[in-house]
C-alpha positions in Angstrom: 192.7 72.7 -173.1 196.0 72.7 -174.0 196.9 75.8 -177.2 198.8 74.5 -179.9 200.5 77.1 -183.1 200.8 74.7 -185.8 203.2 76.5 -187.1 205.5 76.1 -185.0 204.8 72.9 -184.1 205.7 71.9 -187.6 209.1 74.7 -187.8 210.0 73.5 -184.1 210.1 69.9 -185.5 211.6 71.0 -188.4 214.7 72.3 -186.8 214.9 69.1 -184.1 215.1 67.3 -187.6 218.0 69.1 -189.3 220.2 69.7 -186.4 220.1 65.5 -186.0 220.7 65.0 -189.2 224.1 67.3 -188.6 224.9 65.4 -185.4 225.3 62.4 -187.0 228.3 63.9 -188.8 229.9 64.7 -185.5 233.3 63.1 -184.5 233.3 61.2 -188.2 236.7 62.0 -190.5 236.3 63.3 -193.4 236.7 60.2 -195.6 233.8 58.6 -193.1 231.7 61.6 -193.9 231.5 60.8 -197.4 232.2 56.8 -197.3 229.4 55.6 -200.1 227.8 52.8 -197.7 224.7 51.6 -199.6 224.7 50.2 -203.0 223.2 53.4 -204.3 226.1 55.8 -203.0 224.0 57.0 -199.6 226.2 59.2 -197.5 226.4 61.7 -195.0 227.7 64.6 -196.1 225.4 63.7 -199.8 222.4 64.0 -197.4 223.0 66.8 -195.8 223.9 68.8 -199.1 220.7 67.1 -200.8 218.4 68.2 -198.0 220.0 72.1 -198.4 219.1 71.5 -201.5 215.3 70.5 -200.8 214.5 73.2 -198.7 216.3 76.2 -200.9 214.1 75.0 -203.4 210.7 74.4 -201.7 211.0 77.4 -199.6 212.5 79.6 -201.9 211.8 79.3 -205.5 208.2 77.9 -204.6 207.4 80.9 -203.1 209.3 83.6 -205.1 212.3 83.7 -202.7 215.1 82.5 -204.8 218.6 81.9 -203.1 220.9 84.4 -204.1 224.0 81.8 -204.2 224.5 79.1 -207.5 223.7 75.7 -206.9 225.5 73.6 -210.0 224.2 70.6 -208.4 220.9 71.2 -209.0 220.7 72.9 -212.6 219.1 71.2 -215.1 222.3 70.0 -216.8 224.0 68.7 -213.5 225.0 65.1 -213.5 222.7 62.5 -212.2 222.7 62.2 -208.1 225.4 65.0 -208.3 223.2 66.4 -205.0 223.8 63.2 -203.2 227.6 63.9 -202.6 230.3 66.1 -202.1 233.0 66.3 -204.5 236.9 66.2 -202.7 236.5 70.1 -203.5 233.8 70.6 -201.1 234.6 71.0 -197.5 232.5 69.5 -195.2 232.2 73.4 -193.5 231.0 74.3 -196.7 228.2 71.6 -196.9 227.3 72.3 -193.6 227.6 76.4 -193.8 224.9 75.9 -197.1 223.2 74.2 -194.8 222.9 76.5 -191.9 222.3 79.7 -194.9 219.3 77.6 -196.2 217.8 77.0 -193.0 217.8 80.8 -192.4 216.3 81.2 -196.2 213.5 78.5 -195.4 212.9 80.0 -191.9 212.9 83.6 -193.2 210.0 82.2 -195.6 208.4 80.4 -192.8 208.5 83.1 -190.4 206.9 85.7 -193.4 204.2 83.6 -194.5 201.3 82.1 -192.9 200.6 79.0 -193.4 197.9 79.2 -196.5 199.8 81.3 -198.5 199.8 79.6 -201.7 203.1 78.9 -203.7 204.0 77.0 -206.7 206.4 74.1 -207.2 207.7 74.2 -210.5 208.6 70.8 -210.9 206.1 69.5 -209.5 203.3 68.4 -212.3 199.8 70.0 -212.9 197.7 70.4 -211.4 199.7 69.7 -207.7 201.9 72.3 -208.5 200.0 74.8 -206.2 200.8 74.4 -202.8 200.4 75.7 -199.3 203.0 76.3 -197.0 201.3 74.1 -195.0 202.0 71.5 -197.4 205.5 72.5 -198.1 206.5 72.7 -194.2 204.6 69.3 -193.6 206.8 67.7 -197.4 210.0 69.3 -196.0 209.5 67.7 -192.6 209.1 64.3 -193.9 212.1 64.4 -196.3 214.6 65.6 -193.5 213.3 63.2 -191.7 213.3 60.5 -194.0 217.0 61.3 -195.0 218.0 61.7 -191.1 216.4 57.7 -191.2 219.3 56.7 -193.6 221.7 58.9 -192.1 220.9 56.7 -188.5 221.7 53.7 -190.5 224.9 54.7 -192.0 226.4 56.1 -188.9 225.5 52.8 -187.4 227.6 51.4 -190.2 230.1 53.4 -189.9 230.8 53.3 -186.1 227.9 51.9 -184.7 227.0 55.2 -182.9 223.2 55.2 -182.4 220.6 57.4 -181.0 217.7 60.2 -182.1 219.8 63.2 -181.5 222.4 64.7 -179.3 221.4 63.5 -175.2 218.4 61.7 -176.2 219.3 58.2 -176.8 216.0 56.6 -177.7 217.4 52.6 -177.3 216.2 50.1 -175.3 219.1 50.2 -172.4 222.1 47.0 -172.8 225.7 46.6 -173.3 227.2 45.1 -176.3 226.6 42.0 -175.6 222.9 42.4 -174.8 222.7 43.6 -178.4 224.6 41.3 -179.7 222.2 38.8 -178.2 219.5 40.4 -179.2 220.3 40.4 -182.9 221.6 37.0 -182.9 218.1 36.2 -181.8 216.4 38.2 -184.5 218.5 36.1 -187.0 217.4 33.0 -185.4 213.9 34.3 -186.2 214.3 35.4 -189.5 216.1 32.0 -190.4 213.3 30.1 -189.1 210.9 32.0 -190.4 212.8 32.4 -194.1 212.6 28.2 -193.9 208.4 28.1 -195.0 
């Protein structure tokens, strides 16, 4: 029988997801970092500083573990979206450093708690309001993941640079030109198909 920790199944994955969602910044300048490449604004750097963001506040305010540092991006009288980017004041190392300070906030949370202890999300409605961390780790895990999903997609835009993190590719093997094939031949499909 093989022993599992749930736990730190669910932190190990945790971390695997943030530190890809940083690696797709890697090598980018700074105006490529912040390049708006969706209709709706979706950037790099605005994901990273939106996921700090999510996990300050679900593993620290939802379990009475506030972050000591101000957030104006996330008070109640912040701009719309203003946690899906980075002003030209903010520094990519200071996105990222926020970053790194609220994984050791959310891991300091994960590593004091077990996994039942019960914390409450305050803008989250009634009655789902009261959560586990189980819950929480599992919600967190999604979103980072989730946002590393469009981050893979605007890197690809970007530069074309593709892959599931740092030395693990996870694409079928081929040159350009295989992939170029390929998605001609996905076109082909969808074209015939988009004719019923």
């Amino acid at each position: 029988m093989i022993e599992s920790d749930p736990k730190a199944d669910l932190h190990r994955y945790l971390q695997r997801a943030r530190e890809a969602l940083l690696w797709k910044l890697d090598g980018l300048s700074e105006y490529d970092v912040r390049r708006p490449l969706t209709a709706t604004g979706t950037n790099l750097l605005g994901l990273v500083k939106h996921v700090a963001g999510v996990e300050l506040g679900y593993f620290g305010a939802t379990f009475g573990r506030p972050f000591d540092e101000p957030l104006p991006w996330m008070e109640d009288d912040a701009e719309p979206n203003a946690d899906m980017w980075a002003t030209a004041e903010e520094s990519r190392e200071e996105i990222i450093g926020l970053y790194h300070r609220a994984w050791a906030h959310a891991d300091a949370t994960i590593n004091a708690l077990p996994l039942d202890a019960i914390g409450h999300v305050p803008w989250w409605p009634d009655p789902d309001d009261r959560v586990t961390l189980h819950r929480i780790l599992t919600h967190v895990l999604a979103e980072t993941n989730r946002h590393g999903g469009h981050a893979d997609i605007v890197r690809e835009l970007i530069d074309g640079a593709v892959g599931l993190r740092a030395g693990t590719g996870n694409m079928a093997p081929g040159d350009q030109t295989w992939w170029e094939t390929y998605r001609s031949r996905l076109e082909s499909v969808a074209r015939e198909a988009g004719r019923d």
